[in-house]
N, C-alpha and C positions, 0 to 999 in steps of 0.2 A: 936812090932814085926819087922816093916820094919826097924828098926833103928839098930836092933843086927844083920841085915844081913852083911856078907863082904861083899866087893865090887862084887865079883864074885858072886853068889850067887841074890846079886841085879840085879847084871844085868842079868840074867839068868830067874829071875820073871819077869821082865819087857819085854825082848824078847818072854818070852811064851805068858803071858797075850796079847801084839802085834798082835801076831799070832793066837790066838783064837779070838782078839776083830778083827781082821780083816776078819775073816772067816765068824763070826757072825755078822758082819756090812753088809759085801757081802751080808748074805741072807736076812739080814733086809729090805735091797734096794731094790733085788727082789721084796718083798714081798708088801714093804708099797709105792714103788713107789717114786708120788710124792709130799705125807707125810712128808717122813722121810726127813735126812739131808744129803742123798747119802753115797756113801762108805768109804770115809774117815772122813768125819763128824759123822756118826754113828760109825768109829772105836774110834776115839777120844772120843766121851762120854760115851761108853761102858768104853776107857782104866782108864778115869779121876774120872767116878764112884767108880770102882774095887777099886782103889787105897786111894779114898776121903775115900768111905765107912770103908776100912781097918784099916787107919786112925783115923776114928771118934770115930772106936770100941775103938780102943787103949788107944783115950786120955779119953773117958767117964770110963775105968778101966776095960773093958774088956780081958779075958786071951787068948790071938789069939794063942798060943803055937800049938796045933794043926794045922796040914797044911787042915785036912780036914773042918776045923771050919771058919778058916782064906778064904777059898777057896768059903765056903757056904757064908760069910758074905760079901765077897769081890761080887760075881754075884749078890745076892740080891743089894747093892747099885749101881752097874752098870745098871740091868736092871729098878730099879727105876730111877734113875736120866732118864733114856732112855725113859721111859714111860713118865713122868712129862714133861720132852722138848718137846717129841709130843705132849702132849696134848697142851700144851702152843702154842705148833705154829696152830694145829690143831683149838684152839678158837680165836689166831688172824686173820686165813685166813676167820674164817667165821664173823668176824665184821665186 
């Protein structure tokens, strides 16, 4: 799916999701303190989730054609990989 976008259009997903993962990272920080990986560190693994996860559908033969499908599958991998890194750091601090 990410491969038949034009260039415009690329960059237009990439600028949104930016801007959502960055809003979303904002409140994560709030939220988990000093947990998480701060605001820019939680914007990055929200953005590199979205996009892995998007990815992964595709190459396993998934039909991402739908933006609302592509949308659901991209936040699920964002918020997982996001969960998995807490907890990861979350069981280092306490060794």
């Amino acid at each position: 799916m990410l491969w038949n976008l034009d260039a415009f259009w690329l960059t237009m997903a990439i600028a949104i999701v930016v801007v959502f993962a960055f809003f979303l990272g904002s409140a994560i920080d709030t939220l988990v303190r000093e947990d998480g990986f701060g605001t820019t560190g939680n914007m990055a693994i929200i953005f590199g989730g979205f996009f892995l996860a998007i990815l992964a559908a595709n190459y396993q033969g998934y039909s991402l054609h739908e933006l609302h499908r592509a949308i659901m599958v991209g936040l699920a991998g964002a918020f997982a990989c996001l969960t998995s890194l807490t907890l990861l750091k979350a069981l280092a601090a306490r060794l």
